[in-house]
TORVEX-682218 format. One record per atom (N, C-alpha, C): residue in one letter; x, y, z. Coordinates in steps of 0.2 Angstrom, whole numbers. Layout:
BEGIN
<dolum "A", <X, Y, Z>>
...
end
This chain:
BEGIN
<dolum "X", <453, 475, 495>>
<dolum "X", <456, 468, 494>>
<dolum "X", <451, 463, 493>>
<dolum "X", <452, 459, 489>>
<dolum "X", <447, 453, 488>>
<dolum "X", <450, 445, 488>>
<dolum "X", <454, 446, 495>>
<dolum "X", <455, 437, 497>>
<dolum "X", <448, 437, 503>>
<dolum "X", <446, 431, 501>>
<dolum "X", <443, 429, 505>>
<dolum "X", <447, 425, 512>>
<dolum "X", <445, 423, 516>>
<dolum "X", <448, 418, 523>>
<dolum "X", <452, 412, 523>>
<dolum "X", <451, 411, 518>>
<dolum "X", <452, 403, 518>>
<dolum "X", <460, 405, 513>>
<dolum "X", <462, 412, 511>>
<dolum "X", <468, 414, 507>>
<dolum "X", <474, 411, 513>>
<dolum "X", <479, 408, 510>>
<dolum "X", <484, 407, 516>>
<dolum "X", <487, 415, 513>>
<dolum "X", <490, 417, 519>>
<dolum "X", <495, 424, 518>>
<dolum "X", <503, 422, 522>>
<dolum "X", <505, 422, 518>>
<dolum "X", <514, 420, 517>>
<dolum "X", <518, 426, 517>>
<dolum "X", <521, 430, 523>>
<dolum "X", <527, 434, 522>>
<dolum "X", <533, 432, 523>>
<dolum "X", <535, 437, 518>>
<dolum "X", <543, 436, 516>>
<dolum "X", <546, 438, 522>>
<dolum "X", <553, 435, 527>>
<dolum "X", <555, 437, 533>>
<dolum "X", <559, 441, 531>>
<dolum "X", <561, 444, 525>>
<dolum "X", <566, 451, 525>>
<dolum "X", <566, 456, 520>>
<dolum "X", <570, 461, 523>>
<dolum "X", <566, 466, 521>>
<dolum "X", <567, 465, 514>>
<dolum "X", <564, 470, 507>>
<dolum "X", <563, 467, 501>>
<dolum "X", <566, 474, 498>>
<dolum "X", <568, 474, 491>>
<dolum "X", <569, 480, 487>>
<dolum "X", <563, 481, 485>>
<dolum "X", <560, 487, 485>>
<dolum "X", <552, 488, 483>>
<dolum "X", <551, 491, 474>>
<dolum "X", <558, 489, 472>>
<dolum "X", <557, 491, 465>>
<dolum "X", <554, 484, 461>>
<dolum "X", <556, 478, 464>>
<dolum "X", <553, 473, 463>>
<dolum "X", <549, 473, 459>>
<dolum "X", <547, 473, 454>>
<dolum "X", <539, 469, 451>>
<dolum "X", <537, 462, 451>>
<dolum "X", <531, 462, 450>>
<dolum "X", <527, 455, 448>>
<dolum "X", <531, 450, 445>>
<dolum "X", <536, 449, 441>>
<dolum "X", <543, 445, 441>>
<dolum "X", <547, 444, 446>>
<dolum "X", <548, 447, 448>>
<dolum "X", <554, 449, 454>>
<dolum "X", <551, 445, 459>>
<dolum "X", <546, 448, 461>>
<dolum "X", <544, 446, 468>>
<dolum "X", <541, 436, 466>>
<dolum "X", <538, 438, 461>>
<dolum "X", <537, 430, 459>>
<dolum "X", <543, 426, 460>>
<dolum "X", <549, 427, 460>>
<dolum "X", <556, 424, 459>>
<dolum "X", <556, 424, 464>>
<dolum "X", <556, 427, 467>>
<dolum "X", <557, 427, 477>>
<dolum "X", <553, 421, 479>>
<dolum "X", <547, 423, 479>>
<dolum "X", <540, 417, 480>>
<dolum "X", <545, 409, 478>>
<dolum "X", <545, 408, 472>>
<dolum "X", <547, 402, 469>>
<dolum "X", <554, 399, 472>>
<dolum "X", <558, 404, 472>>
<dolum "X", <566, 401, 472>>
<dolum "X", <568, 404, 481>>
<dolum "X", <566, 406, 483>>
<dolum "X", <567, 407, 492>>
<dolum "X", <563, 406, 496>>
<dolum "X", <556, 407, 493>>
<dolum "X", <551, 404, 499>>
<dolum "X", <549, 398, 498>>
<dolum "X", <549, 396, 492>>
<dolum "X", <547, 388, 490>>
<dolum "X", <542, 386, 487>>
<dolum "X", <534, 391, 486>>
<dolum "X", <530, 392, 486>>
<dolum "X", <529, 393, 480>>
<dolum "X", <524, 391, 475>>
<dolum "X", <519, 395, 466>>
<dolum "X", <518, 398, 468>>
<dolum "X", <520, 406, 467>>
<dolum "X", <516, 412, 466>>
<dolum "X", <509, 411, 461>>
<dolum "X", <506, 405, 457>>
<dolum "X", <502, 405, 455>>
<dolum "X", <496, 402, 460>>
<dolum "X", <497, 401, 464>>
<dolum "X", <493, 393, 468>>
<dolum "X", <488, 398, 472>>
<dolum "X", <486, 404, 472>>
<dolum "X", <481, 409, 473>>
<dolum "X", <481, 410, 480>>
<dolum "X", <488, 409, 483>>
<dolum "X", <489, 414, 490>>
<dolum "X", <491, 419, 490>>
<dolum "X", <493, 423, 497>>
<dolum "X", <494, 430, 495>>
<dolum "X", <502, 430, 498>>
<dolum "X", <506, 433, 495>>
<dolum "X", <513, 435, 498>>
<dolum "X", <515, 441, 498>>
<dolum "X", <517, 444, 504>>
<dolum "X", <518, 449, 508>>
<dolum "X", <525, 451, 506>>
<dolum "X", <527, 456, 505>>
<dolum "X", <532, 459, 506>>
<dolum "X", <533, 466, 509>>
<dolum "X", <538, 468, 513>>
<dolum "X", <538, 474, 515>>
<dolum "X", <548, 476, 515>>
<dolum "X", <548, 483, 514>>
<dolum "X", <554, 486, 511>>
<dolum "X", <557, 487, 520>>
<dolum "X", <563, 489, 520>>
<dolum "X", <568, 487, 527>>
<dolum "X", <568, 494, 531>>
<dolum "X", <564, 501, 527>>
<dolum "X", <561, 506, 532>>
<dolum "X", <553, 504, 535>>
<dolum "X", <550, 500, 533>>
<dolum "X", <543, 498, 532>>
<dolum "X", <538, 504, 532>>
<dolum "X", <538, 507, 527>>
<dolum "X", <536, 511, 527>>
<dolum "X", <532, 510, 521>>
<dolum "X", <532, 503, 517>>
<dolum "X", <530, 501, 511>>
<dolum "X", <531, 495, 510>>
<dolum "X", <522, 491, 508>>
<dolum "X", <520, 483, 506>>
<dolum "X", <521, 483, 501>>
<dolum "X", <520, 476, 498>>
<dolum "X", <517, 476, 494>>
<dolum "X", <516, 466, 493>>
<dolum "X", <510, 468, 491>>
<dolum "X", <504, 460, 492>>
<dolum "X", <506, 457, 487>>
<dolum "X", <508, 451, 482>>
<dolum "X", <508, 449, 478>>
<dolum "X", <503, 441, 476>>
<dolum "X", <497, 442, 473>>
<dolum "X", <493, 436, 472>>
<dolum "X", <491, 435, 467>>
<dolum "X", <488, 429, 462>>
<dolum "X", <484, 427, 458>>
<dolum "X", <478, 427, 455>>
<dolum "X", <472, 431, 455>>
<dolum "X", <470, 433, 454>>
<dolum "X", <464, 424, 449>>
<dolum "X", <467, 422, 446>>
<dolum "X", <464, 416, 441>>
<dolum "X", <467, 419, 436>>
<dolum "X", <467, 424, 431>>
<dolum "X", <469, 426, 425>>
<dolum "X", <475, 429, 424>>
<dolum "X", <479, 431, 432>>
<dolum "X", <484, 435, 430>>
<dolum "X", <489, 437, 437>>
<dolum "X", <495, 437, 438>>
<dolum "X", <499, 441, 446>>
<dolum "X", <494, 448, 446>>
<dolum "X", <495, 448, 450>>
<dolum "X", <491, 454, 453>>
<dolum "X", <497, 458, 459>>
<dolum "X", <497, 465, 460>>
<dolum "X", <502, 469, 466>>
<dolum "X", <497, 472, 468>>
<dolum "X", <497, 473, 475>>
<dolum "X", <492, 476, 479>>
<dolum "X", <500, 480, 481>>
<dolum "X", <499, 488, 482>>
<dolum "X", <508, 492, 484>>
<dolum "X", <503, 498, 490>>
<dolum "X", <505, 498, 494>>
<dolum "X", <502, 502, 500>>
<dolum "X", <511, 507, 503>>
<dolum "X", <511, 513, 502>>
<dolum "X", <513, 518, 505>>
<dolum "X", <512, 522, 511>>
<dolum "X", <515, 521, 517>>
<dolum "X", <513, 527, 523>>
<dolum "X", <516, 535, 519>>
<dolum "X", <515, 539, 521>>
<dolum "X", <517, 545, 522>>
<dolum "X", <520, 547, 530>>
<dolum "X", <518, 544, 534>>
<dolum "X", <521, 544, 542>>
<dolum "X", <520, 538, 545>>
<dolum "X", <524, 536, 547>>
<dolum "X", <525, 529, 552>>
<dolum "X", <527, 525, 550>>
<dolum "X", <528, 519, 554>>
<dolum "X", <530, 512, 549>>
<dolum "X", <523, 508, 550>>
<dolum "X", <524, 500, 548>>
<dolum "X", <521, 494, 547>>
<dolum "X", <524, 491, 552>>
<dolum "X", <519, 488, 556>>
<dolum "X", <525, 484, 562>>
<dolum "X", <528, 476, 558>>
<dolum "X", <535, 477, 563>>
<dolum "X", <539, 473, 558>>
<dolum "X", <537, 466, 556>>
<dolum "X", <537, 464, 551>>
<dolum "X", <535, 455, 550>>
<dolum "X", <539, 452, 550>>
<dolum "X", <547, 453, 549>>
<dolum "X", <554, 450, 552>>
<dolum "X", <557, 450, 557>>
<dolum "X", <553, 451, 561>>
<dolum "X", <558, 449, 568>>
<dolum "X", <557, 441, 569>>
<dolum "X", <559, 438, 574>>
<dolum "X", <561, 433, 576>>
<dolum "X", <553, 429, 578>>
<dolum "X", <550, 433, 582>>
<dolum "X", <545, 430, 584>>
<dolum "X", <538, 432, 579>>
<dolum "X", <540, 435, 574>>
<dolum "X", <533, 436, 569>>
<dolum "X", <532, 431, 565>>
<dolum "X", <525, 429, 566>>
<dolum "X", <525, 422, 562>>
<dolum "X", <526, 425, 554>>
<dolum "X", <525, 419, 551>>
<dolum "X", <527, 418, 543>>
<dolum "X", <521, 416, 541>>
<dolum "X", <516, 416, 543>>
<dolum "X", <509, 417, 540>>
<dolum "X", <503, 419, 544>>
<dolum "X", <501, 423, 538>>
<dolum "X", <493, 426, 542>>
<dolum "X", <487, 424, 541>>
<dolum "X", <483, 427, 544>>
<dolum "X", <476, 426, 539>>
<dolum "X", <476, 431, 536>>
<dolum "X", <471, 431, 533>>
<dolum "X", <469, 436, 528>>
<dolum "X", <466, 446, 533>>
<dolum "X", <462, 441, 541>>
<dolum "X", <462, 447, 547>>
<dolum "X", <466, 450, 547>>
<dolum "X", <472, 446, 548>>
<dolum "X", <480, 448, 553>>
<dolum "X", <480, 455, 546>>
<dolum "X", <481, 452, 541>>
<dolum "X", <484, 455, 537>>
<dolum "X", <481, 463, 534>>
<dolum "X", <474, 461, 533>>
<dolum "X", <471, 469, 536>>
<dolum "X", <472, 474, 540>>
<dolum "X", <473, 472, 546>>
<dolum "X", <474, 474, 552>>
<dolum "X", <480, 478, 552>>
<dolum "X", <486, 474, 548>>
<dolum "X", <491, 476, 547>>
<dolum "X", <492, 482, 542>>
<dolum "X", <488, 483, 537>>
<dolum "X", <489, 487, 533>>
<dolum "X", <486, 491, 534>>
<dolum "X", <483, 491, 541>>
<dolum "X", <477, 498, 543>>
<dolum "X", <481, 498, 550>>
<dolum "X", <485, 499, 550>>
<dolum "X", <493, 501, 555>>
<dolum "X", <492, 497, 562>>
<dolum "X", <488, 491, 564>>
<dolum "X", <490, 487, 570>>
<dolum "X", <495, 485, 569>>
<dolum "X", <497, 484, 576>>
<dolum "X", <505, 481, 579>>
<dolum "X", <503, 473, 580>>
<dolum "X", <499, 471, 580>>
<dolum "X", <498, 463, 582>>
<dolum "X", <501, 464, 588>>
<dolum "X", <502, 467, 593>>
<dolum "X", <506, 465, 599>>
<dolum "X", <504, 458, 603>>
<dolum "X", <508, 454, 607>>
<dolum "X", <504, 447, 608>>
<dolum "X", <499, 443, 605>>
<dolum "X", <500, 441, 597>>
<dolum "X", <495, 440, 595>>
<dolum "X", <494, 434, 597>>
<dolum "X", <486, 433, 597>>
<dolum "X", <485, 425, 599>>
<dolum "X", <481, 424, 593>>
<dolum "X", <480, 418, 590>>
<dolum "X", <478, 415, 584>>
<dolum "X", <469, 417, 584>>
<dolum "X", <467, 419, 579>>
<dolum "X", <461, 422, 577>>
<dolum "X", <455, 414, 578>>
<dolum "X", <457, 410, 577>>
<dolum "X", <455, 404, 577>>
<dolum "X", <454, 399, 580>>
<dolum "X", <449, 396, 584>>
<dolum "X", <450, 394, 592>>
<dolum "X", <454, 387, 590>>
<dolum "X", <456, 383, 595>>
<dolum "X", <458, 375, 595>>
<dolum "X", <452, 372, 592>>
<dolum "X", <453, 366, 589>>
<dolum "X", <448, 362, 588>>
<dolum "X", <443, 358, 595>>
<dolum "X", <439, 357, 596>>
<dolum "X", <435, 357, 602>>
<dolum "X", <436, 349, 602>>
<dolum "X", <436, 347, 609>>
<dolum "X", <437, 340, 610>>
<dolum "X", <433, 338, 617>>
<dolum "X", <429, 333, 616>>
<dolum "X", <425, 329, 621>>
<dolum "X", <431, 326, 625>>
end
């Protein structure tokens, strides 16, 4: 993958039909999350077995799909109640190399105060 850190990472909180293409999930992006799927963040999706992503980003020139299949296991769930609606770009690796994020605490300290 080539976001770099500074990418905001927006998931979708439910589950998605993974027939979607680049249209489809751009629709999603625009008209339910509220966000330009042009505006060069990454938006996450995942199907309701989670056993199947798919990254949808901008590239400069064009939508771009990143689509990751397991053969065994699931993706821990990113719609439950308590999973945030956005990642870094860490989280989201982490994620698709089969971490649970259990407890997650923010990858990024507080701003430091005298």
């Amino acid at each position: 993958m080539i976001w770099d850190q500074r990418v905001e990472v927006h998931v979708f909180n439910q589950p998605t039909d993974m027939r979607k293409s680049h249209d489809g999930l751009a629709a999603v992006c625009r008209n339910v999350m509220g966000h330009n799927p042009l505006s060069g963040q990454v938006f996450v999706f995942m199907n309701k077995r989670r056993d199947r992503v798919e990254a949808l980003f901008w590239d400069g020139s064009g939508l771009c799909l990143y689509y990751k299949r397991l053969e065994a296991g699931q993706f821990t769930n990113l719609w439950r109640r308590d999973s945030p609606s956005r990642l870094s770009t860490m989280e989201l690796r982490l994620i698709l190399e089969g971490a649970r994020l259990e407890g997650k605490l923010p990858l990024t300290p507080a701003e430091f105060k005298l």
